[in-house]
Every structure is written in structure tokens, then in C-alpha cells.
BADO-578059 format. One record per atom (N, C-alpha, C): x, y, z; residue in three letters. Coordinates in steps of 0.02 Angstrom, whole numbers, plus 50000, padded with zeros to 5 digits. Atoms other than C-alpha are relative to their C-alpha. Example, Ala and Ser with C-alpha at 12.3 -4.5 7.8 and 13.67 -1.06 7.14 Angstrom:
BEGIN
REC     u     v     w type
REC 50045 49941 50000  ALA
REC 50615 49775 50390  ALA
REC 50045 50060 50000  ALA
REC 49958 49941 49997  SER
REC 50684 49947 50357  SER
REC 49961 50055 50037  SER
***
This chain:
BEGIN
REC     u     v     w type
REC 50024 50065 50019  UNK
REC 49232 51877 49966  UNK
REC 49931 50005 49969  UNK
REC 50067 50010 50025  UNK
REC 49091 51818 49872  UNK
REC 49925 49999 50020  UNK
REC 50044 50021 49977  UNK
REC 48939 51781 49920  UNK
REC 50002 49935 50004  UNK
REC 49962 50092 50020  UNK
REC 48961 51601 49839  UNK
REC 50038 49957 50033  UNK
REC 49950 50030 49973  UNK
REC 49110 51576 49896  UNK
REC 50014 49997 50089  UNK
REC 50031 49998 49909  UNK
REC 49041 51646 50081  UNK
REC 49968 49918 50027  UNK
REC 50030 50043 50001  UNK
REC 48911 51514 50056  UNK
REC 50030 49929 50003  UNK
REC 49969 50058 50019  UNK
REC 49026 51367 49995  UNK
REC 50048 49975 50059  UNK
REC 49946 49996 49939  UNK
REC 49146 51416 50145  UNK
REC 49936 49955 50074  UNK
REC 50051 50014 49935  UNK
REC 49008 51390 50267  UNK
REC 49979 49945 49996  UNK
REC 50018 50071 50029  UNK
REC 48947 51230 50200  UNK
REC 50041 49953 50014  UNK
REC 49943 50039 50000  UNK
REC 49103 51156 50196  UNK
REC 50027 49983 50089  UNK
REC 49997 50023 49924  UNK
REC 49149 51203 50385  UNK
REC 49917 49983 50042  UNK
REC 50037 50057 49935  UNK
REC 48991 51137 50468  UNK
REC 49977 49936 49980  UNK
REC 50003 50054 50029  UNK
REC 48994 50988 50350  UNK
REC 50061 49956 50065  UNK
REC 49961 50023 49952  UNK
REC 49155 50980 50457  UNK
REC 50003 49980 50066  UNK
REC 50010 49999 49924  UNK
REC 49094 51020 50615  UNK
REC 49977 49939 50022  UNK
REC 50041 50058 49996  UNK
REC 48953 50881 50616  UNK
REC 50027 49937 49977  UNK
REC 49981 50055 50013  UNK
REC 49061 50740 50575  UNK
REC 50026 49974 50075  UNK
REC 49983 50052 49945  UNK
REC 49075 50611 50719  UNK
REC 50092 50016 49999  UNK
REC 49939 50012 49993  UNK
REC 49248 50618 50808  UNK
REC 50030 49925 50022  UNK
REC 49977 50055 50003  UNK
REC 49358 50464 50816  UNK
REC 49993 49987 50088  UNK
REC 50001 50024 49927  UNK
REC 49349 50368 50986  UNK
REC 50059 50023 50019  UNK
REC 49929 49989 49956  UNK
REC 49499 50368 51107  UNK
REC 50010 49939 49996  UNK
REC 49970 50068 50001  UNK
REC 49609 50234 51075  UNK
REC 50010 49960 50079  UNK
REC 49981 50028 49923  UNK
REC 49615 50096 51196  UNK
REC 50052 50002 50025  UNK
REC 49909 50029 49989  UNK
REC 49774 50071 51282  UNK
REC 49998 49937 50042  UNK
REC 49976 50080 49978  UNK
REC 49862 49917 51339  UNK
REC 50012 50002 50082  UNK
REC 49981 49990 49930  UNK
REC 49923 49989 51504  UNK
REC 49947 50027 50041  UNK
REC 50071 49960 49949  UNK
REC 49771 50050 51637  UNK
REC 50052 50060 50026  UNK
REC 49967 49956 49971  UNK
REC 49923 50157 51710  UNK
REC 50009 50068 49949  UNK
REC 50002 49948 50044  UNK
REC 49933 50250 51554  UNK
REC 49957 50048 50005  UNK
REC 50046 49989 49980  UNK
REC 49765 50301 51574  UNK
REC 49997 50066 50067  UNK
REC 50009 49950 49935  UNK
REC 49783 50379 51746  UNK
REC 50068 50078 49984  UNK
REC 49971 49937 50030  UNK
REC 49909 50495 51666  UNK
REC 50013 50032 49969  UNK
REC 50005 49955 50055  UNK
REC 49867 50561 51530  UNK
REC 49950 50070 50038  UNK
REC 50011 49918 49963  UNK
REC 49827 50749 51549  UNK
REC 49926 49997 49970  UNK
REC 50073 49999 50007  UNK
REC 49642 50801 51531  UNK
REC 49958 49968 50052  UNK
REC 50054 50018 49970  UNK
REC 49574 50683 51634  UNK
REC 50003 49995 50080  UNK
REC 50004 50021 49925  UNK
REC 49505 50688 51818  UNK
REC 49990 49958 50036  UNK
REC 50014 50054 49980  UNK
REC 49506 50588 51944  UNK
REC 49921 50006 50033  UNK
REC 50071 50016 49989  UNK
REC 49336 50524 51994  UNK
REC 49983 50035 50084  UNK
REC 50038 49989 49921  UNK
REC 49256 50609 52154  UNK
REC 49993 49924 50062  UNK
REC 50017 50029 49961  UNK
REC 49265 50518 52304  UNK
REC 50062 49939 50014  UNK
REC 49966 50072 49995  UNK
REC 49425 50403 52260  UNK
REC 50059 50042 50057  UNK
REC 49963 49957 49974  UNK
REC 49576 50413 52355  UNK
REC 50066 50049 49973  UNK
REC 49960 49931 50042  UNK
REC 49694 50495 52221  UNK
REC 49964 50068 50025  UNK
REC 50029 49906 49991  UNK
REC 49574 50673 52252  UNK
REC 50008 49993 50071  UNK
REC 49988 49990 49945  UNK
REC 49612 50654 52431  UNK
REC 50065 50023 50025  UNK
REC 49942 49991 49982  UNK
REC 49774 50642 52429  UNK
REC 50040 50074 49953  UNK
REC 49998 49933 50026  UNK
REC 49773 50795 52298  UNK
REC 49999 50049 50042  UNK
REC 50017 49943 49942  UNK
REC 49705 50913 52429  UNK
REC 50010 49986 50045  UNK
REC 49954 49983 49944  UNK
REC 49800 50858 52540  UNK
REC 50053 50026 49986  UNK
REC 49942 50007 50034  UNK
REC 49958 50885 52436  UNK
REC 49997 50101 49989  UNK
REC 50000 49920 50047  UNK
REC 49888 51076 52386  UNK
REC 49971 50026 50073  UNK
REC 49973 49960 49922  UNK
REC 49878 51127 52584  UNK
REC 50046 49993 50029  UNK
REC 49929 50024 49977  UNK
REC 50045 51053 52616  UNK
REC 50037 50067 49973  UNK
REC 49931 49940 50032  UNK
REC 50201 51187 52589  UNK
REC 50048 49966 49996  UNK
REC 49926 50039 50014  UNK
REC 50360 51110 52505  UNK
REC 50057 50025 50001  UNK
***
């Protein structure tokens, strides 16, 4: 590769990088929410209680 075209490359991806990402769409359902993957549940509620209880249990 070029130099130039090193240069032009590089430019281009952190032109990319630094662009704001789109929000997270709202949703209509709050239940949706609690199950979509990625997210944890909050410290202290009782969903994470009943987690660790669920992961010292044997099925």
C-alpha cells in the first residue's frame, strides 16, 4: 500500500470511529427490556437473588 492511500485509509476509519452511535430504540413492552441479552440486572433487586440462588441449585 501507499502511503496515501495508508493515510486516506486511516482518515476514513477514525472519521468512522468518532461518529456518535444511534440510541437504543425505545420499546413499547418494559418486558421486552428485561430480556434482551446484554443487559444486567441491577444489584440489589430480586431477579439477582433469585439468580444465585438458581446457580447453587442442581437440576
Amino acid at each position: 500500500m501507499k502511503d496515501s492511500q495508508l493515510k486516506a485509509l486511516l482518515k476514513k476509519t477514525a472519521a468512522k470511529a468518532s461518529q456518535q452511535k444511534k440510541p437504543a430504540r425505545a420499546s413499547f413492552d418494559s418486558t421486552l427490556d428485561a430480556t434482551r441479552a446484554g443487559v444486567e440486572p441491577l444489584q440489589g433487586t430480586e431477579a439477582e437473588e433469585i439468580f444465585k440462588e438458581m446457580k447453587r441449585r442442581e437440576f
